[in-house]
Z-matrix of the N, CA and C atoms (Angstrom, degrees):
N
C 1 1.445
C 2 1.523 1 107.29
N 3 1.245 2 125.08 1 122.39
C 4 1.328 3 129.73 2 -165.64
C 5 1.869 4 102.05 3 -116.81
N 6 1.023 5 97.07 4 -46.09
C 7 1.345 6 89.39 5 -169.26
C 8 1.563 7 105.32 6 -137.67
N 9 1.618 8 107.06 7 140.74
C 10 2.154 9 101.69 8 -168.05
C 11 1.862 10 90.04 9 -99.07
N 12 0.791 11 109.52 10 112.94
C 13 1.731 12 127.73 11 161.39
C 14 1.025 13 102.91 12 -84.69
N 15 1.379 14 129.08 13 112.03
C 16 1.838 15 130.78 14 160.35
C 17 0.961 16 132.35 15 -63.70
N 18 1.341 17 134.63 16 101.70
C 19 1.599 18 114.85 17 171.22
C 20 1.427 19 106.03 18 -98.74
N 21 1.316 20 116.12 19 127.63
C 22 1.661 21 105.54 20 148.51
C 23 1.115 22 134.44 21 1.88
N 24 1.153 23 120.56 22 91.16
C 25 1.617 24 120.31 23 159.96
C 26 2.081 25 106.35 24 -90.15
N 27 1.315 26 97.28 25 100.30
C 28 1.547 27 105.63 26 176.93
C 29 1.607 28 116.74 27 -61.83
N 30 1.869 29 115.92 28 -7.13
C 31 1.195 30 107.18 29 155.18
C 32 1.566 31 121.52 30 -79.28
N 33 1.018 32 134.57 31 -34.58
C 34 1.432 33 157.32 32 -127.79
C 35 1.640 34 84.59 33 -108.08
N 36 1.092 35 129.35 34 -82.93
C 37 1.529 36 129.93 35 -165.49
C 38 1.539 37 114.94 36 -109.87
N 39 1.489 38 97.34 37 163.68
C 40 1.417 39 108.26 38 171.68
C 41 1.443 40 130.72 39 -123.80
N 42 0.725 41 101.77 40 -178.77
C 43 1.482 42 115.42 41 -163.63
C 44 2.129 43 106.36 42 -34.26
N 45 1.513 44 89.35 43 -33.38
C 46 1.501 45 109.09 44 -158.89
C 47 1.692 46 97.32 45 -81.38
N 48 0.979 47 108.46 46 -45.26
C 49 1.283 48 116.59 47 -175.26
C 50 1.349 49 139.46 48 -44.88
N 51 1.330 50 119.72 49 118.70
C 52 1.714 51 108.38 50 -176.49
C 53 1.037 52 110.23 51 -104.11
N 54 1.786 53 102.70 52 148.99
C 55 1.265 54 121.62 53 -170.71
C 56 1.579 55 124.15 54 -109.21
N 57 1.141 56 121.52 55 113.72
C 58 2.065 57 138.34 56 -168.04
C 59 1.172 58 86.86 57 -88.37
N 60 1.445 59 131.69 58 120.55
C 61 1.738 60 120.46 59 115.28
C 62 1.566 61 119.24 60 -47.02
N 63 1.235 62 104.76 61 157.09
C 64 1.341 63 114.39 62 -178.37
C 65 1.278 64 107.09 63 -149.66
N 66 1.575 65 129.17 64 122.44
C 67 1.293 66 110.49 65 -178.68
C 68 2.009 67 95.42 66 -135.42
N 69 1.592 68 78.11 67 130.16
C 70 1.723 69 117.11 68 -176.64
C 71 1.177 70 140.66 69 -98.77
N 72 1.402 71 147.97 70 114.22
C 73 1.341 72 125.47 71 -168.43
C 74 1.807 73 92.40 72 -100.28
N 75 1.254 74 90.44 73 129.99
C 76 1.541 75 94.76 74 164.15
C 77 1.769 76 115.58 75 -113.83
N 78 1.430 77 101.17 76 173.61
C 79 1.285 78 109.20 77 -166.17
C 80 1.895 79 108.44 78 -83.60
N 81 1.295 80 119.71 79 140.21
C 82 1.527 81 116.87 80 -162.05
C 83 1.555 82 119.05 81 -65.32
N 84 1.715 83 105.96 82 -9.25
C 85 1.432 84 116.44 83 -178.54
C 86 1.765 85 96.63 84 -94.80
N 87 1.053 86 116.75 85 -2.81
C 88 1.465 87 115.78 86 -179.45
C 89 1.216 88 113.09 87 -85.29
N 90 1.770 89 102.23 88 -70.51
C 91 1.174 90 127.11 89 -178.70
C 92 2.248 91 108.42 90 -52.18
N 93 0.927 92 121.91 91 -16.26
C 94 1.707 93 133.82 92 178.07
C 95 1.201 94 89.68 93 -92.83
N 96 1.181 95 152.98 94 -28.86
C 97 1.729 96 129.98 95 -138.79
C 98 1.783 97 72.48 96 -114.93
N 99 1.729 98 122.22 97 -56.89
C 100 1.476 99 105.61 98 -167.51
C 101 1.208 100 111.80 99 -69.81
N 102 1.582 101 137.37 100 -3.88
C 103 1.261 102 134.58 101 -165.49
C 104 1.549 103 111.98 102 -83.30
N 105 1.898 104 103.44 103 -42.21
C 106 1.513 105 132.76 104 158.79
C 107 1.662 106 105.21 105 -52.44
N 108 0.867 107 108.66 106 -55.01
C 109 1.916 108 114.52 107 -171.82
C 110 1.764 109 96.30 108 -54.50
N 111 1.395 110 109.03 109 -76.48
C 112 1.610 111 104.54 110 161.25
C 113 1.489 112 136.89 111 -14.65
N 114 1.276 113 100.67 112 -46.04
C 115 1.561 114 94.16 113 -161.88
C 116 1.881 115 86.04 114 -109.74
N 117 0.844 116 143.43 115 32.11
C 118 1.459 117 162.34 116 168.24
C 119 1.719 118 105.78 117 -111.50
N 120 1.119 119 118.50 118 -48.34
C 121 1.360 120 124.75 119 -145.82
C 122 1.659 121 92.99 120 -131.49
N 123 1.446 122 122.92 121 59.65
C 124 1.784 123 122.24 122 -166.47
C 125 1.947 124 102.48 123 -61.93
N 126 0.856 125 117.76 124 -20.62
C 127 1.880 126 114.46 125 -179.30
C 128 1.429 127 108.98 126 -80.22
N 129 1.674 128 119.58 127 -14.93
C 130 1.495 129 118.53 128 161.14
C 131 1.541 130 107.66 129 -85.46
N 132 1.498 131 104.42 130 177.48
C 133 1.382 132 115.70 131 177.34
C 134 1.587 133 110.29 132 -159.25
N 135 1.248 134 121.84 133 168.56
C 136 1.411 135 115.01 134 -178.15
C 137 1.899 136 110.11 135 -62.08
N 138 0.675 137 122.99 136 -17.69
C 139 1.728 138 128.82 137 -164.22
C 140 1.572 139 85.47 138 -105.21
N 141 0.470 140 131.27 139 -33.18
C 142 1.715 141 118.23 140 -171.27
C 143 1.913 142 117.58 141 -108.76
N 144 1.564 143 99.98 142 -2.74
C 145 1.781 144 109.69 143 126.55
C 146 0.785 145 137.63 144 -63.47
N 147 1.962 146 101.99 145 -66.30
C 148 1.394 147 95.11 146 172.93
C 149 1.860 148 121.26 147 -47.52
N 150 1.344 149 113.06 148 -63.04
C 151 1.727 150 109.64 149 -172.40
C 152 1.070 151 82.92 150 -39.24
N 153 1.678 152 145.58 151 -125.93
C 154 1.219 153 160.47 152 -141.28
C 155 1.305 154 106.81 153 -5.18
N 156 1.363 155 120.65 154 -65.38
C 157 1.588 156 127.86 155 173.22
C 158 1.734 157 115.10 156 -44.93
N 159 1.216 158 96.66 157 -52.15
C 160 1.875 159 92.69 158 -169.77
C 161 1.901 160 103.83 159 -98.18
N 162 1.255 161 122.46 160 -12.17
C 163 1.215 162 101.78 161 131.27
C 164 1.830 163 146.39 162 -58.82
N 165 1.283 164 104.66 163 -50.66
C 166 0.970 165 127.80 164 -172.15
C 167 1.705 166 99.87 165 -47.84
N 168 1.588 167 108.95 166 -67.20
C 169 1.903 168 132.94 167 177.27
C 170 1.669 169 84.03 168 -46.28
N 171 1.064 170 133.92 169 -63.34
C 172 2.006 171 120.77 170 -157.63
C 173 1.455 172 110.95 171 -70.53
N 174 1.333 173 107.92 172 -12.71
C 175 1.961 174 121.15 173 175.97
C 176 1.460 175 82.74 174 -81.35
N 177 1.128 176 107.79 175 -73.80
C 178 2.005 177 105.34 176 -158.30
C 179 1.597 178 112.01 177 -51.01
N 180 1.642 179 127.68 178 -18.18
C 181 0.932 180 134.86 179 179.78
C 182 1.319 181 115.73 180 -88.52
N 183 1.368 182 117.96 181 -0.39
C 184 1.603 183 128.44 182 -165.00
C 185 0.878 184 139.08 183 70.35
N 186 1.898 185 124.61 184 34.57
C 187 1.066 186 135.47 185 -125.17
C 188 2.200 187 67.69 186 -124.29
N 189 1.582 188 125.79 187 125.48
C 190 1.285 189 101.80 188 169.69
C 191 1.554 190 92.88 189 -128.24
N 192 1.405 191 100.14 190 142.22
C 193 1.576 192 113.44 191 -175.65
C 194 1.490 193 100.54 192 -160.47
N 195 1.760 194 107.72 193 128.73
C 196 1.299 195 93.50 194 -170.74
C 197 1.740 196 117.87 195 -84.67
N 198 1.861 197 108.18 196 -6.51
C 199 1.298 198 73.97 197 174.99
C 200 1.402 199 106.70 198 -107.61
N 201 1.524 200 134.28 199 10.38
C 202 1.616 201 116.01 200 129.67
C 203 1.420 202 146.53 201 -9.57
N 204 1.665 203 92.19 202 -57.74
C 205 1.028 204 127.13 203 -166.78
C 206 2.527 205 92.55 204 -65.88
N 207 1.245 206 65.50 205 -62.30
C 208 1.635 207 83.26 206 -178.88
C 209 1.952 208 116.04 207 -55.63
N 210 1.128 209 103.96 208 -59.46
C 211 1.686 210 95.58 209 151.63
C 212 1.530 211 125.78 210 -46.21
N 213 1.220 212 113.96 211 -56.36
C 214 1.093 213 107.09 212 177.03
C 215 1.765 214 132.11 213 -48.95
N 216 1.344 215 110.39 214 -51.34
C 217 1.478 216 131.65 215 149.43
C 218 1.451 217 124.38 216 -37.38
N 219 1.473 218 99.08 217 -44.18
C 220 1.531 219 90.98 218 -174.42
C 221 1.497 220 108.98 219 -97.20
N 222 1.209 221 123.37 220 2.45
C 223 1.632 222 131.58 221 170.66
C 224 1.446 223 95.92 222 -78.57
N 225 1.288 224 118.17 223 -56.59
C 226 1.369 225 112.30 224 -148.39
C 227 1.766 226 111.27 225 -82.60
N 228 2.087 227 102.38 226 -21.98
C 229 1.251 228 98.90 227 173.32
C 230 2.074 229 112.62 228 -113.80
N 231 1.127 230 101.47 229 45.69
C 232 1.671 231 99.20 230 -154.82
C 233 1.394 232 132.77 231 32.94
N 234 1.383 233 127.25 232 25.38
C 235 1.191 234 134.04 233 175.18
C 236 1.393 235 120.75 234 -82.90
N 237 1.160 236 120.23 235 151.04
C 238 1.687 237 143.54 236 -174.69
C 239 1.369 238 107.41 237 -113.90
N 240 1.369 239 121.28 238 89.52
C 241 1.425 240 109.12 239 177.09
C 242 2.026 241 108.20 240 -96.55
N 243 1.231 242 114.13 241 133.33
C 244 1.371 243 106.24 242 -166.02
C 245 2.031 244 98.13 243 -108.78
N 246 0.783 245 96.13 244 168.33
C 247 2.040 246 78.95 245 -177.05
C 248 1.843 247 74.13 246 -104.76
């Protein structure tokens, strides 16, 4: 995986929401274990690890934001929360 291209996930965000590319080199024992996790787990995707993960690390760090909070949740349980 060389470079993260975003597409829209119409569960994940809304209308309001802005969208960052971010491009990452990860490590090859990483990038194999999430590639395996993926194709195990077809309703995940690489972008919706990553969010989950670096949400997840800014909660455990004490980082509180509710719509963090709300990404985070809705990655990890496929939910769409709309205000």
């Amino acid at each position: 995986m060389k470079e993260l291209n975003y597409d829209v996930d119409k569960i994940v965000l809304n209308q309001k929401d802005e969208v960052i590319s971010l491009k990452c080199e990860l490590q090859e024992n990483l990038q194999k274990a999430m590639k395996e996790f993926v194709e195990e787990h077809p309703n995940w995707d690489q972008y919706r690890i990553l969010q989950a993960a670096i949400a997840g690390f800014l909660m455990q760090k004490g980082f509180q934001n509710r719509d963090l909070t709300r990404l985070y949740i809705g990655n990890m349980f496929s939910m769409n929360f709309k205000d």
